[in-house]
C-alpha positions as CSV (number, residue, x, y, z in Angstrom):
1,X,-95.1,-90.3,71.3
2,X,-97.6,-88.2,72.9
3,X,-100.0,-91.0,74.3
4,X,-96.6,-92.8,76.0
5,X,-95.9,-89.5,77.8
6,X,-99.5,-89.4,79.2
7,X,-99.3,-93.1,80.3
8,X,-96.3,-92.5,82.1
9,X,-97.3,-89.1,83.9
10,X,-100.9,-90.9,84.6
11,X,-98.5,-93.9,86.3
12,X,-97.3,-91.7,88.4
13,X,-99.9,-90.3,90.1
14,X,-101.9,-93.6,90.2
15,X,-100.3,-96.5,92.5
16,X,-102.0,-99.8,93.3
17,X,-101.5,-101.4,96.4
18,X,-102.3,-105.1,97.7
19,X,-104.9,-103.4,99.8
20,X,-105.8,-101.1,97.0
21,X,-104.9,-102.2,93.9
22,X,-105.1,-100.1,90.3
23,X,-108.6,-100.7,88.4
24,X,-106.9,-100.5,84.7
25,X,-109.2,-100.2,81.9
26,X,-108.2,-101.2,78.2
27,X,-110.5,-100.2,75.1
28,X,-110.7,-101.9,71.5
29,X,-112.8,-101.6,68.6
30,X,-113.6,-105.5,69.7
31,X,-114.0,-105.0,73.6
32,X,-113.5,-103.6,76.5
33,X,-111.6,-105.0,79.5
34,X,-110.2,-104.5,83.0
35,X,-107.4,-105.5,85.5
36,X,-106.8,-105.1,89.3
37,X,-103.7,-104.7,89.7
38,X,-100.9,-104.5,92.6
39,X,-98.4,-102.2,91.2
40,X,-96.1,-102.9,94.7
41,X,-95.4,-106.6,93.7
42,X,-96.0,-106.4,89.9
43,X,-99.1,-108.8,89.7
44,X,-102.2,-108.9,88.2
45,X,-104.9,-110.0,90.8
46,X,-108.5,-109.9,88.8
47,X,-108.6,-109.6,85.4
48,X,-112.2,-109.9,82.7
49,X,-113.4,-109.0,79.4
50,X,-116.0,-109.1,77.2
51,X,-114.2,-111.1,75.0
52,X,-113.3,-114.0,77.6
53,X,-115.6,-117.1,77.6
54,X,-116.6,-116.2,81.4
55,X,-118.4,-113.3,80.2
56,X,-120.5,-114.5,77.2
57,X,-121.6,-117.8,79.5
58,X,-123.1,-115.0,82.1
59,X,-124.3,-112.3,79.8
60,X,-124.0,-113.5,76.1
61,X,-123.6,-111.2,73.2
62,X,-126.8,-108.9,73.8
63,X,-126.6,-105.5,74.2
64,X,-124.9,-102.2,73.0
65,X,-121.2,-101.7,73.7
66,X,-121.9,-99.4,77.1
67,X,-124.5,-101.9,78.3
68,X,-121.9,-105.2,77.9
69,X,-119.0,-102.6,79.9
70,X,-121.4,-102.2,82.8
71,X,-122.6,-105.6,83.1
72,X,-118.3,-106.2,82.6
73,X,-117.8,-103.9,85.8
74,X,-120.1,-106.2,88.1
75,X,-118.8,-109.0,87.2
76,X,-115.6,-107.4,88.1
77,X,-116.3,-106.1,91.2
78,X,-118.2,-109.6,92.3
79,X,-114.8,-111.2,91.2
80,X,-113.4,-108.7,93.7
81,X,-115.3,-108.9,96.0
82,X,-114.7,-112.7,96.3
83,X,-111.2,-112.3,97.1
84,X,-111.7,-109.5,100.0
85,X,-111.0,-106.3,98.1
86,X,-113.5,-103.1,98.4
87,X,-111.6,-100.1,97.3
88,X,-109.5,-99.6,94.0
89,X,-107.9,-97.0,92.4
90,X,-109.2,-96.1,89.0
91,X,-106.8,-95.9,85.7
92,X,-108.7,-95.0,82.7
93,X,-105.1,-94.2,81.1
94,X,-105.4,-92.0,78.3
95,X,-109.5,-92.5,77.6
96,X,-111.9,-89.5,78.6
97,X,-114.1,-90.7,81.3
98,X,-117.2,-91.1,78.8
99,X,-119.3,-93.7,76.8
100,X,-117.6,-97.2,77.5
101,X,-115.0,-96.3,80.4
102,X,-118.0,-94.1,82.1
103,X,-120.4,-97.4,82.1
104,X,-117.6,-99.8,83.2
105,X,-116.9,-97.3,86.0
106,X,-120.5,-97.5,87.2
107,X,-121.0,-101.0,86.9
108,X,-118.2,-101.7,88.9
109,X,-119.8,-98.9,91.6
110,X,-122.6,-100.9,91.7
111,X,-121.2,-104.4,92.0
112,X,-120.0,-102.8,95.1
113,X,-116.5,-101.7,94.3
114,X,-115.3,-98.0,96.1
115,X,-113.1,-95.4,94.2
């Protein structure tokens, strides 16, 4: 019950828009992965994870978890980039900004993205 309450009062305060859409961040024990999207018209714009085949052809399975979520958030900000958006929002939901959300946060920094 608790986490629900959290999501909804973190929904709140963080809106994505076409020209800044929501950077959403989901964790597993598996993988990590993220979505842009434009809360204003419902849709999902750019979406990756390390699970998805794109990812393994570019960085395979090397690496520890934080290294594969920071190579994830370049690849995410170059898909980005690619359709013309620079600035997000960021929505790490109900993680603390450590460890795997941290590194996917900075890797999307570098790639180029702005929050």
């Amino acid at each position: 019950m608790p986490v629900k309450k959290n999501r909804k009062k973190t929904k709140r305060r963080v809106f994505g828009t076409a020209a800044r859409p929501r950077l959403c961040v989901s964790r597993s024990l598996r993988g990590i992965s993220a979505q842009l999207i434009d809360d204003e018209q419902s849709l999902t714009l750019v979406g990756a994870s390390t699970l998805s085949r794109e990812y393994r052809d570019a960085y395979g399975n090397k690496g520890s978890n934080c290294e594969a979520s920071r190579n994830l958030g370049k690849l995410l900000a170059g898909k980005a980039a690619a359709m013309g958006i620079e600035t997000v929002v960021f929505d790490r939901r109900n993680y603390s900004y450590h460890g795997r959300v941290k590194a996917l946060a900075e890797g999307a920094r570098e790639g180029g993205l702005k929050f």
